[in-house]
N, C-alpha and C positions, 0 to 999 in steps of 0.2 A: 496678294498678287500685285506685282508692280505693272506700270504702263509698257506694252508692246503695241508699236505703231508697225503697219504694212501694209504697203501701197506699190502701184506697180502699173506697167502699159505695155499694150499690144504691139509687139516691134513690126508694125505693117507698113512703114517710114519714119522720116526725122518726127520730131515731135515738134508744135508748134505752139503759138501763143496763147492758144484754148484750154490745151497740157499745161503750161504752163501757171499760169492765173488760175487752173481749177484746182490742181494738187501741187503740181511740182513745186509753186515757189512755195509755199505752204509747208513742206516738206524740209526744205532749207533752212525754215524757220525756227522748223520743230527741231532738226539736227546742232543747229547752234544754241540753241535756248538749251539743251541737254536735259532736257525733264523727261526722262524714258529712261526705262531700262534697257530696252533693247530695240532698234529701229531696221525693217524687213525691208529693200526696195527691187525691186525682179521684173526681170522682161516676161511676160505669159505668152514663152512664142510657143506652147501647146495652144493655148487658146487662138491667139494668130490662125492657126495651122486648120481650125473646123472650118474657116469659112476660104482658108488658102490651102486647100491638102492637095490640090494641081499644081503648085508651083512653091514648094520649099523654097528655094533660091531667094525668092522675094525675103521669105523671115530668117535665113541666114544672111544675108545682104546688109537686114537691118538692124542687125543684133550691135553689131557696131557703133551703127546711126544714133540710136539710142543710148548707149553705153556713153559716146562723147557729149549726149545731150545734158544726159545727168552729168558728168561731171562740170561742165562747162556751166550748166546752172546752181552748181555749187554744192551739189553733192561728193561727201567725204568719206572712200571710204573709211578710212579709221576711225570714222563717227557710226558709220551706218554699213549693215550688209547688205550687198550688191550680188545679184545672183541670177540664173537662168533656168526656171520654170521645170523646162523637159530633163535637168539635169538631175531632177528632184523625184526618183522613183516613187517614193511614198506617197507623194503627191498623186499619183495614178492610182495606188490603192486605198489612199482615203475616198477619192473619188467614188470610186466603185463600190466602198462601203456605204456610203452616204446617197448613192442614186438607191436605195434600197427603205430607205425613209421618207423618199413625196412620191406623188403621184403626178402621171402628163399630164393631168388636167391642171395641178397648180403652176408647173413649170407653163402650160399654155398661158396660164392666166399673167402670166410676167410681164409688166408692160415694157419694162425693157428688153425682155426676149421679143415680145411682141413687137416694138420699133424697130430694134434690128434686123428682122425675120425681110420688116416689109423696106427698109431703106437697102437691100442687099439684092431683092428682089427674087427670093425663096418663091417658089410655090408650096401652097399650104395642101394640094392633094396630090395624088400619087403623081409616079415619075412619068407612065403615059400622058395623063392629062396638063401636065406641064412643059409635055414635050410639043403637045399638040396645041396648046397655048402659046408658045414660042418663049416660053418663058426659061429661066433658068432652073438647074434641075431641082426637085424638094429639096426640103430641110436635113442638112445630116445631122444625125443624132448627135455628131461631138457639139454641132453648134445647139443644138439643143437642149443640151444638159449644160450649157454653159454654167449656170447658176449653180450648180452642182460644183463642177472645178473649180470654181470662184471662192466658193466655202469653203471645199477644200483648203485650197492654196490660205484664206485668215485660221481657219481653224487647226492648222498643221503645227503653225509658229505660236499657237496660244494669245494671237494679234487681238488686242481689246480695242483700237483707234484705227479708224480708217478712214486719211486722207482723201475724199475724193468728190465728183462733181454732184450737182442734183439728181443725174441722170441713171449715178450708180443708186439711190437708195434704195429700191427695189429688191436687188439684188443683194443686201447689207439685210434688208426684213427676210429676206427668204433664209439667210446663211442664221440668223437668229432660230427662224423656224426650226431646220434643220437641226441646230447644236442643242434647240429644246428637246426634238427629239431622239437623238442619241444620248441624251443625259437620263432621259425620261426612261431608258429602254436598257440603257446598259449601264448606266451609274456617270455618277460625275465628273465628268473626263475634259469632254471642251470647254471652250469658251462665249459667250454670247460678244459680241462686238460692238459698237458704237460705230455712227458714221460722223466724220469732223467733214463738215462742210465750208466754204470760202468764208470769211464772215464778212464780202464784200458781194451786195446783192447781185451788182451784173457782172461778178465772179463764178458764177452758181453754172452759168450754160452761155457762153461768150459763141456769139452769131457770126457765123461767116462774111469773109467784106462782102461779099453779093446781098446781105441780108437775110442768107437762109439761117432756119434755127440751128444749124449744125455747123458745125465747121469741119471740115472731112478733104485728106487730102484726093478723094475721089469726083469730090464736086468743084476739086481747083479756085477755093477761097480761104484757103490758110495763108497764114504769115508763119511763116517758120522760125523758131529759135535760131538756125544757121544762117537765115538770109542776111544777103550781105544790105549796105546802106541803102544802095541804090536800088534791088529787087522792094525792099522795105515803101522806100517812095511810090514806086510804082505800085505796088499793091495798096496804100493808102490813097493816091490820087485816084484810082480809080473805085473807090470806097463808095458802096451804096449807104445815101442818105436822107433827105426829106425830097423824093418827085413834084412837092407841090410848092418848094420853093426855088420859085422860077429865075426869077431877080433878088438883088441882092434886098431891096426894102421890102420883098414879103415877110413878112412873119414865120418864120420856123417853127419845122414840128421834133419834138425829140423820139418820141415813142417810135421803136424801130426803126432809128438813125443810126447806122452802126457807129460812128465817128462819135457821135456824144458815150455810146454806149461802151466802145474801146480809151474812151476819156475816163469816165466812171470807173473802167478795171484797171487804171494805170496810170495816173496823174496826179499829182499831191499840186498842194500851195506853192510847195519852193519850185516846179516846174513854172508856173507861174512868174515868180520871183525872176529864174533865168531865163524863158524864153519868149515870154507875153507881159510884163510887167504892166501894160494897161490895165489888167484886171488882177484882182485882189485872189480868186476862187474859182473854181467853179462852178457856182451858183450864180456869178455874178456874167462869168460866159454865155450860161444858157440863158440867163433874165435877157439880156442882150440876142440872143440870137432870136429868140422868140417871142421880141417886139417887132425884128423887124431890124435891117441898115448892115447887117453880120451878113458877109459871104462863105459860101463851104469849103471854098480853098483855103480861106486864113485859118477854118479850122483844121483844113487835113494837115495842112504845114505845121502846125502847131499840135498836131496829135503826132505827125511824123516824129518832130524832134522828141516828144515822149519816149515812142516807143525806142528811138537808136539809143537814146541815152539809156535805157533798160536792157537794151541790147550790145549793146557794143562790148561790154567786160566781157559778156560771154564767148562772144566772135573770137577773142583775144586769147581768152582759156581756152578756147576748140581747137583753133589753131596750134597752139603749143599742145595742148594732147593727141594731136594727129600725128605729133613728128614722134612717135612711140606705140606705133600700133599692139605691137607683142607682149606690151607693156599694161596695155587696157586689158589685153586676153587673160593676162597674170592674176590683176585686181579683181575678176570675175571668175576663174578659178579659186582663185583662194575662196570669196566669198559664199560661192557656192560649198564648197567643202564647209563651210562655218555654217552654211544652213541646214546643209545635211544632216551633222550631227545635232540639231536641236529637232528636224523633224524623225528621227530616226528613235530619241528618247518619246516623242510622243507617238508614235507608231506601237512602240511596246505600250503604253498605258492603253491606247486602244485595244487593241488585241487584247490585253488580259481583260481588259471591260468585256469586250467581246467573248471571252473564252474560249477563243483560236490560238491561244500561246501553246500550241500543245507539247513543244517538245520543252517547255521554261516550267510547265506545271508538274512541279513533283508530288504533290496531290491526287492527284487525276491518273499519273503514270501509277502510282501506288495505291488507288482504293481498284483501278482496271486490276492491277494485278491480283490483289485481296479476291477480286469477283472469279477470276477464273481459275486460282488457286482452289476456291471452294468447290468450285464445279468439280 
């Protein structure tokens, strides 16, 4: 079996620099390097939709959002299939076959179901006492099987590689669990997956400018792939970074500086070279900042120019593929049709695994009839 890579995001907005750095450019990498056989990228606005089922509008809104994001970060289709999640019926009944293989106590035990549950702010008991709580209402079960859809959606496309942050592994061990056991139970069919992580460590879970571990366009510290120069500034000047350095000759801290730690996901030597030629490295920044004489503005200023210059080709692609909206609608049409048919050949190896193919089985049609000829 050759390489299938498939990766994907929640169209609940633009996608920002977190997406980015954790899969997206990763992804661009994997599409020009050409070492796949076949590369899967989709919006999961099913998924979207468990913890947004009051307001469609928002994951129709941003089907788009996301559609210009990828292409503007350099996603091809005629490299890669580009596709939408809820267009993928079969995707609904893998689903449904596969919630029939764990248990809610494993899915409780998901620590990423787990985080989500509480950063969305579920209640964990029933709908009275969440009402009476003042809380938001429980948990609905599409968000709760999430890990379920998730599997689905790698194991539909036969995906062995998957692009994505620290935060997905969880949910990459459970869809293994999973496809052990449907193989275990109906024969050989799926596939186990692999998770390809950033291989730049503070790539892994990039922290919001306020310095939460999250970066979430709900807690209003993202930088967005679309932002223009100026939004870009402003969201890095006002960048949380070391409180305890007060004047410029304290000594700096790095640990949970978000500015060192957005240096670390996005800044090489030749940035250096063009916009700080003082220093040789990055190493040679921090030894500096954390003796002591290094202010946090030269940093932000110097992380600013980073990030525009990582930014700016993309502004330029968005722009040009905005002035062709129907044209984006095309590319994701098509694509979606090119995924159907690969999940639609795997839908029938399930099903005869399963031995639901009943009206394909001319076996079964033929020993039924044998049995009631005899009678």
């Amino acid at each position: 079996m050759g390489k299938v890579i498939l990766t994907g995001d929640r169209p609940t907005g633009k996608l920002h620099i977190g997406h980015y750095v954790g899969s997206l450019r990763r992804r661009v990498q994997l599409q020009n390097e050409g070492d796949y056989d076949r590369m899967f990228v989709f919006m999961a606005d099913v998924q979207a939709l468990t913890d947004n089922a009051d307001n469609p509008e928002k994951i129709r809104q941003n089907i788009i959002e996301v559609a210009l994001d990828y292409l503007a970060a350099g996603l091809d289709p005629e490299k890669c299939t580009l596709f939408i999640q809820s267009q993928i019926p079969e995707l609904c009944e893998l689903t449904t076959y596969l919630m029939n293989l764990v248990s809610v106590s494993r899915l409780q035990r998901n620590p990423t179901v787990k985080s989500e549950i509480k950063m969305r702010g579920f209640c964990q008991q029933d709908e009275e006492a969440a009402e009476a709580a003042g809380q938001r209402k429980g948990i609905p079960v599409g968000f709760f099987c999430y890990p379920v859809s998730q599997a689905a959606d790698i194991t539909l496309f036969k995906a062995n590689i998957v692009p994505a942050g620290e935060d997905q592994r969880p949910m990459i061990e459970q869809t293994r669990e999973l496809v052990h056991s449907f193989n275990n139970t109906y024969g050989e069919v799926l596939v186990e997956p692999e998770i390809m992580l950033p291989d730049n460590q503070a790539c892994l879970r990039l922290p919001g400018t306020d310095g939460n571990a999250k970066m979430s366009k709900s807690l209003g510290n993202c930088v967005y792939l679309s932002d223009s120069a100026e939004d870009v500034w402003q969201k890095v000047r006002g960048m949380y970074t070391d409180p305890t350095h007060l004047r410029v000759d304290d000594p700096g801290h790095l640990e949970g500086n978000c500015v060192f730690t957005y240096l670390d996901a996005f800044c090489c030597n030749d940035d250096f070279a063009e916009f700080w030629p003082e220093y040789a490295c990055l190493d040679e920044l921090k030894e500096h900042y954390t003796k002591g004489g290094l202010g946090d503005m030269k940093c932000k200023k110097f992380l600013n120019q980073v990030l525009n210059k990582e930014l700016e080709p993309m502004r330029v692609r968005r722009h040009e593929f905005e002035k062709d909206i129907p044209e984006i609608y095309n590319i994701l049409k098509k694509g979606t049709e090119q995924a159907r048919e690969v999940a639609a050949q795997t839908m029938d190896e399930v099903r005869h695994a399963m031995r639901i193919d009943y009206f394909n089985d001319a076996e079964l049609i033929a020993s039924q009839a044998a049995r009631f000829k005899a009678e």
